[in-house]
Backbone as XML, in Angstrom:
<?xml version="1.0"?>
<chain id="A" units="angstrom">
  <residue number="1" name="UNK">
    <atom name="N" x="0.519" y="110.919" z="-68.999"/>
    <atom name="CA" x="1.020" y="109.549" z="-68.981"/>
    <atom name="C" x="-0.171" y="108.604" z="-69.123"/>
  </residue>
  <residue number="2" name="UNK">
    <atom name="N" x="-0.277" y="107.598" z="-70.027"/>
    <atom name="CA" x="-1.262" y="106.783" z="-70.511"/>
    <atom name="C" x="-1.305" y="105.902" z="-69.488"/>
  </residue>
  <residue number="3" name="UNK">
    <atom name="N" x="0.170" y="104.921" z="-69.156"/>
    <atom name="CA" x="0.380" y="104.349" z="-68.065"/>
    <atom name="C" x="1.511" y="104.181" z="-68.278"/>
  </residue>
  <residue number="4" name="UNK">
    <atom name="N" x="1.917" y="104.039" z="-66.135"/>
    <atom name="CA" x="3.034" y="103.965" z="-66.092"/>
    <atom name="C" x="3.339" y="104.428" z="-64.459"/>
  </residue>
  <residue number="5" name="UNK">
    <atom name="N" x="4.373" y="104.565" z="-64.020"/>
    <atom name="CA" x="4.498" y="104.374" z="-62.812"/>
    <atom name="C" x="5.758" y="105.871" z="-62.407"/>
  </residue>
  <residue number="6" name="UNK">
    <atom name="N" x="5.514" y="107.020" z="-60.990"/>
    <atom name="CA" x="6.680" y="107.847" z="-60.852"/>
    <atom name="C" x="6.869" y="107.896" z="-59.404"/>
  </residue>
  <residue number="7" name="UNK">
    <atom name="N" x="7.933" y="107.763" z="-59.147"/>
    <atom name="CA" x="8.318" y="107.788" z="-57.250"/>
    <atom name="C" x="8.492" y="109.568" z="-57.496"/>
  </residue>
  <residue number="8" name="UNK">
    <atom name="N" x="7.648" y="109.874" z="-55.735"/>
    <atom name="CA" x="7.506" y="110.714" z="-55.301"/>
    <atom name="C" x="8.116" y="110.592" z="-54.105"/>
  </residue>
  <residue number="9" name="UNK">
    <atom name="N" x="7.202" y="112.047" z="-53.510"/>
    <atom name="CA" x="7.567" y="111.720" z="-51.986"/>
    <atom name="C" x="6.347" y="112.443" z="-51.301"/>
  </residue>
  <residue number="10" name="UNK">
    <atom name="N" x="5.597" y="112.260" z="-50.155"/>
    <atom name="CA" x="4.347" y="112.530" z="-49.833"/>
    <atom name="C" x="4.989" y="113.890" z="-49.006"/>
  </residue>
  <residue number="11" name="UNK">
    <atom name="N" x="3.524" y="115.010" z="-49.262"/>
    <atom name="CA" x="3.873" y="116.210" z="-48.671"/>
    <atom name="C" x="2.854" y="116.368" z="-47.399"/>
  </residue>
  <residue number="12" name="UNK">
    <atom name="N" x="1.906" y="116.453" z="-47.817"/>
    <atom name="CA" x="0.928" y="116.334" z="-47.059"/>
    <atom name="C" x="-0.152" y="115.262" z="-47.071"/>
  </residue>
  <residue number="13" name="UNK">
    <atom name="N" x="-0.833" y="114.797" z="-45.589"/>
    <atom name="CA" x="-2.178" y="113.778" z="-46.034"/>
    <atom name="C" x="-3.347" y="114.187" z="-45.240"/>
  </residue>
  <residue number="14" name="UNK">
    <atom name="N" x="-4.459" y="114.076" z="-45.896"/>
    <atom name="CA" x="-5.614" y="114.619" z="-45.261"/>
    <atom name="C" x="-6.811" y="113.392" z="-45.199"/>
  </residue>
  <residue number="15" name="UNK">
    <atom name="N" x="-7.270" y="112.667" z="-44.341"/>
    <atom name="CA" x="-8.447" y="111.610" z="-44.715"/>
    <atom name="C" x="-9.869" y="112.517" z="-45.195"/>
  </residue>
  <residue number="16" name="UNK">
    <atom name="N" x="-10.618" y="111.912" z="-46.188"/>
    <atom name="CA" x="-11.566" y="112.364" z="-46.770"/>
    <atom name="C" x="-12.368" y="111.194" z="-46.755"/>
  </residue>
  <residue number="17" name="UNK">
    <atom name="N" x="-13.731" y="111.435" z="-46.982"/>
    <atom name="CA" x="-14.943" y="110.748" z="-47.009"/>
    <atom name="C" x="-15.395" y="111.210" z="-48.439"/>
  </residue>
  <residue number="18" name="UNK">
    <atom name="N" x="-15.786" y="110.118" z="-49.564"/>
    <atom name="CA" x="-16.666" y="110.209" z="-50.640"/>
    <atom name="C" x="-17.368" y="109.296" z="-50.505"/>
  </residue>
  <residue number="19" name="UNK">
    <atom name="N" x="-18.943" y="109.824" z="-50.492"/>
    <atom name="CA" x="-19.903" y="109.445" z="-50.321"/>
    <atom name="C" x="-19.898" y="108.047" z="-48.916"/>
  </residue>
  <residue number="20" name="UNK">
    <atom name="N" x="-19.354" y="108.791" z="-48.154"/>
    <atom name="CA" x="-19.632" y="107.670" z="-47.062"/>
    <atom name="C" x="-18.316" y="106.442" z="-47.380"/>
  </residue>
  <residue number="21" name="UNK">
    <atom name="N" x="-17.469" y="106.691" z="-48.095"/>
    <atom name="CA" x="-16.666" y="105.896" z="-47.916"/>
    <atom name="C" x="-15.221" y="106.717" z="-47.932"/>
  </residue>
  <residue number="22" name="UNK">
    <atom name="N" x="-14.229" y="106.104" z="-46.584"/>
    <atom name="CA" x="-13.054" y="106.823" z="-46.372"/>
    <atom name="C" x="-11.992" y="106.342" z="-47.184"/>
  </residue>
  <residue number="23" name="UNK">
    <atom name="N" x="-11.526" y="107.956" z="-47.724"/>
    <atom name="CA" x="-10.271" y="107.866" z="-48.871"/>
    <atom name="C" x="-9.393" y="108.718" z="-48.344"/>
  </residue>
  <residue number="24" name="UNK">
    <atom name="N" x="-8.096" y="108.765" z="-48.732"/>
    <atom name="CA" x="-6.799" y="109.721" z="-48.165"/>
    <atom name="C" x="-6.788" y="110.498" z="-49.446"/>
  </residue>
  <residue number="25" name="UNK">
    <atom name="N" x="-6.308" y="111.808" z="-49.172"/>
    <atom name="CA" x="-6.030" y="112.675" z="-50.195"/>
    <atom name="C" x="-4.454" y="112.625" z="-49.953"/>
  </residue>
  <residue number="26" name="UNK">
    <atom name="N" x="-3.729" y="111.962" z="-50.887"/>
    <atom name="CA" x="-2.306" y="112.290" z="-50.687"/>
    <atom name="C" x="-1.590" y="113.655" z="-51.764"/>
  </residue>
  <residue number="27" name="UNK">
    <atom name="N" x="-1.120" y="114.478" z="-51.159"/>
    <atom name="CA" x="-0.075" y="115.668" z="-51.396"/>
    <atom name="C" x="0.609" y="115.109" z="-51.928"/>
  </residue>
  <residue number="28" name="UNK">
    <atom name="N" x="1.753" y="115.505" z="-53.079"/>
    <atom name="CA" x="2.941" y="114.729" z="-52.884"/>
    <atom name="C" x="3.579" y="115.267" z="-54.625"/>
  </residue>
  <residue number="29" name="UNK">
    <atom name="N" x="4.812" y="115.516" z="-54.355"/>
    <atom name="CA" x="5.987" y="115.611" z="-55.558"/>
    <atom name="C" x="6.408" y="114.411" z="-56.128"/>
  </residue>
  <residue number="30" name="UNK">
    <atom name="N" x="6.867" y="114.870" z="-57.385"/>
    <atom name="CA" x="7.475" y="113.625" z="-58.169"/>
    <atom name="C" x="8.947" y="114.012" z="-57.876"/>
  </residue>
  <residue number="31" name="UNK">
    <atom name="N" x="9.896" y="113.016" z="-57.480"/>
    <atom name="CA" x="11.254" y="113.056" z="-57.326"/>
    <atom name="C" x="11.661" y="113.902" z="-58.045"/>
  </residue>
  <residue number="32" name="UNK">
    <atom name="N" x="11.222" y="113.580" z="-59.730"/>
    <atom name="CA" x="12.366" y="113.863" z="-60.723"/>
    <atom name="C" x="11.880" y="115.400" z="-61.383"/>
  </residue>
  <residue number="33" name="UNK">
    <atom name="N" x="10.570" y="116.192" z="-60.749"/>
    <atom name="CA" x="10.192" y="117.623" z="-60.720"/>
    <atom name="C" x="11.165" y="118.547" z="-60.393"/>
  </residue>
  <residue number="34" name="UNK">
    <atom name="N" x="12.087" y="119.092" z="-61.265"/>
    <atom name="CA" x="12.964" y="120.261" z="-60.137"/>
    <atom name="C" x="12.159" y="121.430" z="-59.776"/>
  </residue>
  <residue number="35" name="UNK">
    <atom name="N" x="10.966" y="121.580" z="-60.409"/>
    <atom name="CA" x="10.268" y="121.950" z="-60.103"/>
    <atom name="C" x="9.685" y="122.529" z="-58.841"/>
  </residue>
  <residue number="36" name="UNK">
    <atom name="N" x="8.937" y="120.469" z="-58.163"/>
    <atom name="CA" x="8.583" y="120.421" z="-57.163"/>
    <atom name="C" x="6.979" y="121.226" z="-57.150"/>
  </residue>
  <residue number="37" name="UNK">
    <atom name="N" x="6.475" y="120.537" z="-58.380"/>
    <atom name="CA" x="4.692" y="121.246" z="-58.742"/>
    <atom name="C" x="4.189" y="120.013" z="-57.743"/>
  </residue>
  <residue number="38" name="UNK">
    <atom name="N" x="2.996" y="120.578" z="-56.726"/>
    <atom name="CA" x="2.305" y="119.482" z="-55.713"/>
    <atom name="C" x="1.233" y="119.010" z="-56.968"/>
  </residue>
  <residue number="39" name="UNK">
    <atom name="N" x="1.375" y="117.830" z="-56.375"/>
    <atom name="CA" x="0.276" y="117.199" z="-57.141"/>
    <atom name="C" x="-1.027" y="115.842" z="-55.849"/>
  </residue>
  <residue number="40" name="UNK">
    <atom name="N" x="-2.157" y="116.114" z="-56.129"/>
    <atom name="CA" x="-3.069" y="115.357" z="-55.043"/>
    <atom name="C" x="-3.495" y="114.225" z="-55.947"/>
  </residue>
  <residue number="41" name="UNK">
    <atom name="N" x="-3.883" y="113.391" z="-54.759"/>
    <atom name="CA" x="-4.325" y="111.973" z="-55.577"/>
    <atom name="C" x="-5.622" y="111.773" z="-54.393"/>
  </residue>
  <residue number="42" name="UNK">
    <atom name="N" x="-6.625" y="111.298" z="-54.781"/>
    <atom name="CA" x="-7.561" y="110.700" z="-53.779"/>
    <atom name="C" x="-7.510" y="109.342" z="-54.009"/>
  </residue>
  <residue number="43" name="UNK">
    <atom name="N" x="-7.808" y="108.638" z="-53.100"/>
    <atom name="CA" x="-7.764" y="106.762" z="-53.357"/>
    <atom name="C" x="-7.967" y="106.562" z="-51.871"/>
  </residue>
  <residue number="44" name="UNK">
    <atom name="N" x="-8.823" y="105.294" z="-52.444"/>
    <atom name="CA" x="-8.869" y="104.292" z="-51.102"/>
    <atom name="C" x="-8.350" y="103.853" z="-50.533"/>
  </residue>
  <residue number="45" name="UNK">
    <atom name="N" x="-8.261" y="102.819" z="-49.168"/>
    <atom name="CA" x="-7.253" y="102.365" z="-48.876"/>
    <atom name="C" x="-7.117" y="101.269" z="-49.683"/>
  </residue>
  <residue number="46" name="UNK">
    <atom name="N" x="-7.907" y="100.699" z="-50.158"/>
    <atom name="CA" x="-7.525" y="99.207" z="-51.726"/>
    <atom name="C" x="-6.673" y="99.535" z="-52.043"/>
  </residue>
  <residue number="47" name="UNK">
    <atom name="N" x="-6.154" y="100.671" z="-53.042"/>
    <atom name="CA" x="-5.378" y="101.204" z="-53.785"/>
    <atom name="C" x="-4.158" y="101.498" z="-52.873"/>
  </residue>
  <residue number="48" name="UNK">
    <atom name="N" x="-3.469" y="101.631" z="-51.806"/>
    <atom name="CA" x="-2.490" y="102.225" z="-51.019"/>
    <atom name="C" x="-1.762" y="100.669" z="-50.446"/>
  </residue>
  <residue number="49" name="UNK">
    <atom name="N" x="-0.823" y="100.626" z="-50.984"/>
    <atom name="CA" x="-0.276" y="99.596" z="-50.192"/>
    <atom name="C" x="1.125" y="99.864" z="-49.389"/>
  </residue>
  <residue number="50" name="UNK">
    <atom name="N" x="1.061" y="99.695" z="-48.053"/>
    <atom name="CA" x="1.819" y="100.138" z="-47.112"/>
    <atom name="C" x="1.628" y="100.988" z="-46.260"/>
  </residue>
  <residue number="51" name="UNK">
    <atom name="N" x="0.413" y="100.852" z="-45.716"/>
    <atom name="CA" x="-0.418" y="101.903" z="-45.049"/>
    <atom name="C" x="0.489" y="101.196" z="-43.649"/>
  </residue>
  <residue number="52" name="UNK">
    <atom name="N" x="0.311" y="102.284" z="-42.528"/>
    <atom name="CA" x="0.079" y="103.715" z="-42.855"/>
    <atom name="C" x="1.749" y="104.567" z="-43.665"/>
  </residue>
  <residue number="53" name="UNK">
    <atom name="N" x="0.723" y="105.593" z="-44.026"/>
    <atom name="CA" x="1.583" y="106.698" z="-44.339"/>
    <atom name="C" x="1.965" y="107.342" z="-43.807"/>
  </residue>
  <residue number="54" name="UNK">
    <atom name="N" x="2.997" y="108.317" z="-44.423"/>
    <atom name="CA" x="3.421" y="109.176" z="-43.618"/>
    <atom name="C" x="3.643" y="110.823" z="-44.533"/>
  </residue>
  <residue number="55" name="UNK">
    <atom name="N" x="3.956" y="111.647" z="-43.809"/>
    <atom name="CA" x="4.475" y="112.401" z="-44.600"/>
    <atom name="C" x="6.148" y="112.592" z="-44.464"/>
  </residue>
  <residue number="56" name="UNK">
    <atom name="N" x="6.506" y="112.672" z="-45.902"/>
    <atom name="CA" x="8.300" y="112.372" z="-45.809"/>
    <atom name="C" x="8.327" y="111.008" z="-46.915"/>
  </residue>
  <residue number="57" name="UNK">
    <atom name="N" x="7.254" y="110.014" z="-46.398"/>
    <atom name="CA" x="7.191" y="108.534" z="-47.227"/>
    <atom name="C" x="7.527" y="108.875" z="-48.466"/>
  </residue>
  <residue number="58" name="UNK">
    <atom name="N" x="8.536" y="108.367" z="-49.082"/>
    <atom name="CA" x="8.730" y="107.754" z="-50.590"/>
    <atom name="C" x="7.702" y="106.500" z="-50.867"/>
  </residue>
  <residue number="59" name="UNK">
    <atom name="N" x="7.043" y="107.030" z="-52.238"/>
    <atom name="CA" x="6.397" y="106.757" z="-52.680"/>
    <atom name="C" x="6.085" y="105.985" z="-54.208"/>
  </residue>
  <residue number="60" name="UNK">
    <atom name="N" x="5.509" y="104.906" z="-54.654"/>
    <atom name="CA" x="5.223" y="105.029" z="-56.351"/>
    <atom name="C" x="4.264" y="105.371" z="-56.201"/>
  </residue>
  <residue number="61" name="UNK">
    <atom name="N" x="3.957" y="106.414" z="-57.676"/>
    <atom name="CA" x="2.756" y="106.716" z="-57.864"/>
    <atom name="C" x="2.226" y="105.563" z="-59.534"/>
  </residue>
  <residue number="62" name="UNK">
    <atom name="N" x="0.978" y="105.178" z="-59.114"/>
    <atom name="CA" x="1.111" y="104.475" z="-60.351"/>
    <atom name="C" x="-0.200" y="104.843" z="-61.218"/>
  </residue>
  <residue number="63" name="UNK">
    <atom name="N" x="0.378" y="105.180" z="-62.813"/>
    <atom name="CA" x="-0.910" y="106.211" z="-63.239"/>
    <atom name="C" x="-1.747" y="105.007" z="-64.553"/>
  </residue>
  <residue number="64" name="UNK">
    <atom name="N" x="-2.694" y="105.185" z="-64.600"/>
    <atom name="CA" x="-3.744" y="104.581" z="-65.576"/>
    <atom name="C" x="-4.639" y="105.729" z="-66.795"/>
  </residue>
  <residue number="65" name="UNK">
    <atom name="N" x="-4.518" y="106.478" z="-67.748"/>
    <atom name="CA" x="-4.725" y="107.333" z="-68.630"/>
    <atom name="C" x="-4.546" y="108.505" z="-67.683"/>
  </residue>
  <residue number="66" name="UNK">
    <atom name="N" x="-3.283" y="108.656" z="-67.256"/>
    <atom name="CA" x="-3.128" y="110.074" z="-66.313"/>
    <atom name="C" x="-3.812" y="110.021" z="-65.011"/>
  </residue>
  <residue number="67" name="UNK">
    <atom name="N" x="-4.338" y="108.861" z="-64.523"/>
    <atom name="CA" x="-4.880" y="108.713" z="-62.974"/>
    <atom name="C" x="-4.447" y="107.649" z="-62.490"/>
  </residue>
  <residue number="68" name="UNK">
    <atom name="N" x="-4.235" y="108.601" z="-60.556"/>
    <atom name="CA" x="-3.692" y="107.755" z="-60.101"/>
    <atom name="C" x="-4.721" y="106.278" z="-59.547"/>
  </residue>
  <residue number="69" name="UNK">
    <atom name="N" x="-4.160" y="105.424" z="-60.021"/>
    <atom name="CA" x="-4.767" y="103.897" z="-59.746"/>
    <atom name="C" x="-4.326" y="103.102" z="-58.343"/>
  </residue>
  <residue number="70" name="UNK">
    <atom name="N" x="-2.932" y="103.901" z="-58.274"/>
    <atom name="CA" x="-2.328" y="102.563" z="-56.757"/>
    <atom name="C" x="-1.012" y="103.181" z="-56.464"/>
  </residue>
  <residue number="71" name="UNK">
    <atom name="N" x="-0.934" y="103.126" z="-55.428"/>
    <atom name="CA" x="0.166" y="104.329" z="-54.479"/>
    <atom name="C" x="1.238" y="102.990" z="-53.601"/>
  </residue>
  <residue number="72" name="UNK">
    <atom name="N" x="2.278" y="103.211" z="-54.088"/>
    <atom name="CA" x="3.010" y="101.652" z="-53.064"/>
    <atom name="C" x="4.308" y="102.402" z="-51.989"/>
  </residue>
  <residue number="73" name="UNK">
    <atom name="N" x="4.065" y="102.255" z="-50.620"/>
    <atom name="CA" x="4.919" y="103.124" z="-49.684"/>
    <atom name="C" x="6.105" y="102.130" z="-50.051"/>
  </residue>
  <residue number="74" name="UNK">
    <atom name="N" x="7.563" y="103.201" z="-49.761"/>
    <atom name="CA" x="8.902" y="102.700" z="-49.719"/>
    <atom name="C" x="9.074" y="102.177" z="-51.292"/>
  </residue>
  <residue number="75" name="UNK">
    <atom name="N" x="8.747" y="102.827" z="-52.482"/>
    <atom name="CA" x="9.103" y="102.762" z="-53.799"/>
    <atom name="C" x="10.587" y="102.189" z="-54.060"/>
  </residue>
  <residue number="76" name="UNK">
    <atom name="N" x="10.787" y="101.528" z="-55.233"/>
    <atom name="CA" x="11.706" y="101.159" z="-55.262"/>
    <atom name="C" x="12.879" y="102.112" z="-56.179"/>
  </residue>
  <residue number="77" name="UNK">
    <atom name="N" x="13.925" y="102.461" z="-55.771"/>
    <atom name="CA" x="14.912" y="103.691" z="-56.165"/>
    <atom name="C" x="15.454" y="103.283" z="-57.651"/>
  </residue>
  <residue number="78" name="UNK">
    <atom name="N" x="15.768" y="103.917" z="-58.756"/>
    <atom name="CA" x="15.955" y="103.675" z="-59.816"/>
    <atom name="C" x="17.458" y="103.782" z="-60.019"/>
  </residue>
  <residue number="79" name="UNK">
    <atom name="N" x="17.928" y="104.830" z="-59.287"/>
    <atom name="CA" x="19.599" y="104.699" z="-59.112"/>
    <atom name="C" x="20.266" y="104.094" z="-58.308"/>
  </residue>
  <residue number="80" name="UNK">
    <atom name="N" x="20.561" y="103.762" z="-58.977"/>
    <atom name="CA" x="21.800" y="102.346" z="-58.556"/>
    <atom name="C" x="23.084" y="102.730" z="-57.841"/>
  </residue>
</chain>
């Protein structure tokens, strides 16, 4: 995905440190995977809006040439 935006749902979260600065590693499925392939994102808290998280949280994931750029808790549902 070049860009563009997919609600998930968070599986697991782990806090991480790069280079001295704290980032969350978020776990987490795309809704629409029947799959259900985990996929991780690292990001700051800049990038996370609706902190804190949780695991269970519905999620957007929002991607920039296939990376994640900005994570928004309580995504907004596409079915009506």
């Amino acid at each position: 995905m070049l860009k563009g935006s997919r609600q998930a749902v968070v599986r697991t979260l782990r806090p991480v440190s790069i280079h001295g600065q704290m980032s969350l590693e978020i776990v987490f499925t795309h809704i629409d995977d029947p799959n259900e392939q985990l996929n991780a994102a690292r990001v700051g808290p800049e990038a996370i809006v609706g902190l804190p998280l949780e695991v269970g949280d519905t999620i957007e994931v929002e991607y920039l040439v296939g990376v994640v750029v900005k994570v928004t808790k309580g995504a907004r549902s596409s079915a009506g």
